[in-house]
Structures are given as structure tokens and as C-alpha cells.
C-alpha positions, 0 to 999 in steps of 0.5 A: 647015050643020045638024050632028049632034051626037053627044055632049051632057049637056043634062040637066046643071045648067049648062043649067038656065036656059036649057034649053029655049030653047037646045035649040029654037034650036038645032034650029029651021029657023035652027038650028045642029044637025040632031039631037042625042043627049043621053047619060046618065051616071047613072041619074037622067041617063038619066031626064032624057035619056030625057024631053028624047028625049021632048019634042023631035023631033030629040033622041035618048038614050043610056042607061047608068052612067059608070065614076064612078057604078058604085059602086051599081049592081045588075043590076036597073039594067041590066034596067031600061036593057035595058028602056029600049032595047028599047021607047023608039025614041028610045033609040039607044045603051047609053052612056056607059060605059067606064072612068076610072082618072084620080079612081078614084071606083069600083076598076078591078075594079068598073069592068071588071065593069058596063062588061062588063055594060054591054056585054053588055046593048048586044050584048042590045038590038042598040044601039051603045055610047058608051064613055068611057075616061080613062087606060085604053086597055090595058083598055079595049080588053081589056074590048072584046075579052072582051064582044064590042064589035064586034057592037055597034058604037060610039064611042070618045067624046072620044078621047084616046089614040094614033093606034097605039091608034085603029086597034085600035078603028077594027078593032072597027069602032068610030068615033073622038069628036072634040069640043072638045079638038083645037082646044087648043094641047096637043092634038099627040097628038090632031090626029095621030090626026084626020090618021090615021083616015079622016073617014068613021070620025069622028063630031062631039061637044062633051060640053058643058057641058065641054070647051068648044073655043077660042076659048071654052075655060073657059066653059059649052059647049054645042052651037052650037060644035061648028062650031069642032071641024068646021073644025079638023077640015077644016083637019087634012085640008084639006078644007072645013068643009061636007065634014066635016059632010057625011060626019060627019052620015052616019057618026052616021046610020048609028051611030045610026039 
């Protein structure tokens, strides 16, 4: 029952006791996790994803600027992720980036303009993306369109929009990010897209540390629950747990590899 994991942030402080020991239990022969892909989120956190890639077999980045990290960035940065992706094999994804119009760290304007950047340099290096959107579906699906996004490919990750919306992004060929969320109670919106988009178009995540999946809500997620999410999952669909892992690891082999 080894899974993919999609989406994680090992390199985040909450892991800095027990890092390495939790990563190699988790992708041992006894572990839960067949490989992992550590996402960076800053340029310091695409160094250190970079470097955990580098240390473990199994562990694979991605590398790119959150919409809430955008404010500094210069084009000398995004050579230096092009550069990234094209020499280091370990390196499967420009991610994340998108937009996140809920604290507005960084203006819309700046966002749009290095999330098309960003997607620019993925279309570049051949690499798919790993978009973050937070209350911006309309743009983000308009920033999508203008960079041409379906020629990279991708993950709408931790998705949280409309089942009407995922269409538009399932027609990019993009793949849907189901992680913690769909096990909350609140979670209607979301457990009605999983019941639309076929299985085969969804990929697993936890994003940990955060939005850990219930029962464990509110404390430090991490990868080993991620089972929680594929039998929410397959109760969503009525089919099996194992089936969901099955066809999900194969939908992120074929993402990211």
C-alpha cells in the first residue's frame, strides 16, 4: 500500500527534530510512501528541497516562488530555477506558484506577472507546474490561458474551488491536488468535485506540515497520513482504498516522471 506523495514541505521548521528519521521510515521497505516530492515554496525552500532530493533516493523536488514570496524576486532568480530544472534530474516540477488573494502579502499585479513568469520558464525547461490558488480561480485560470499552462502540464494543488471550475483545468490537461481537506466536515464543495473528476485525474498530497486530515486535524501533519485522504477518497467513489493508490501513484508517475 506504498503511496505517492505528491505535495510536502519537509524542509519546514515543524520537521526540524525529526526529520531525517521520519523521512527514512517513511520510504523504507516497511514504510508508508513509494516516493515523495518536496516542494519548494521560497528560494531558500527550493535549496533545501533541492538538498533533501539529493540525500534520498526516493525524494524528488520541486522548485519555484509562492505567490507570498514574490515581492523579491528578480529574473536572475528564475535562471537560476530554469537552471535547476534543467541540470538536476531530481528536479520534476516548477512549483509551487499561482496566486493567493487571501492575506495579499504581494499585489494581484506582481503576482499575476512572476506566476506567468514562472510558467513561462516551466513551458522553457519542459516541466509540469505545481499551481497554488487561494481565492483566485477566475485569474488563475486567466494567467493559465495567456502563458500557455497546457503545454506544461500539472497539478491544481490542494484544490479548492468549484466542481464547474475543475473542468476548466481538467480541459488544460491539468490534474486535481486532493489532500487533507476532504476528510473536514465543511469540506461539501470539495467532496463534490472528488465525485466529479475522474480518479484517474487525481493525484494525493498532504502539504504537511499543515492541513493535517481528521482524525488528526490541528496537529503537525506529515506524510504518513495521507492513507486518510485515499480512503475518503474511495469512499467518495466506492471503490477500494488500494484502487485509489493504485491509479493515483500511476497518475503522479506519469505527471512527474
Amino acid at each position: 500500500m506504498k503511496i505517492f506523495e505528491t505535495h510536502s514541505h519537509y524542509d519546514d521548521s515543524a520537521f526540524d527534530d525529526d526529520r531525517d528519521e521520519l523521512i527514512s521510515q517513511m520510504l523504507s521497505d516497511n514504510g508508508e510512501l513509494e516516493y515523495l516530492i518536496n516542494v519548494g515554496a521560497s528560494l531558500d525552500g527550493c535549496k533545501k528541497s533541492l538538498e533533501l532530493a539529493d540525500k534520498y533516493d526516493k525524494v524528488y523536488a520541486a522548485v519555484g516562488v509562492h505567490p507570498e514570496d514574490v515581492g523579491n524576486l528578480t529574473m536572475h532568480d528564475i535562471q537560476w530555477l530554469k537552471k535547476q530544472a534543467l541540470n538536476n534530474e531530481k528536479v520534476v516540477a516548477i512549483g509551487e506558484i499561482g496566486l493567493d488573494y487571501h492575506y495579499l502579502d504581494n499585489p494581484k499585479e506582481v503576482q499575476k506577472m512572476w506566476f506567468e513568469t514562472q510558467i513561462e520558464a516551466a513551458v522553457d525547461v519542459n516541466k509540469p507546474i505545481i499551481v497554488h490558488s487561494r481565492e483566485a480561480c477566475a485569474d488563475t485560470i486567466q494567467c493559465m490561458k495567456n502563458k500557455r499552462a497546457d503545454k506544461a502540464g500539472g497539478v491544481i494543488h490542494c484544490y479548492s474551488y468549484t466542481k464547474e471550475a475543475a473542468k476548466e483545468f481538467l480541459d488544460m490537461g491539468f490534474f486535481i491536488g486532493v489532500g487533507g481537506v476532504v476528510t473536514f466536515k465543511n469540506a461539501r464543495k470539495l467532496v463534490e468535485t472528488v465525485e466529479e473528476v475522474p480518479v484517474t485525474r487525481i493525484v494525493l498530497e498532504t502539504d504537511c506540515p499543515y492541513m493535517a486530515p481528521e482524525p488528526h486535524r490541528g496537529t503537525r501533519n506529515d506524510s504518513r497520513n495521507i492513507r486518510y485522504v485515499a480512503e475518503k477518497i474511495a469512499q467518495i467513489k466506492g471503490i477500494t482504498a488500494q484502487e485509489v493508490i493504485d491509479i493515483t501513484n500511476e497518475n503522479a508517475k506519469k505527471l512527474f516522471f
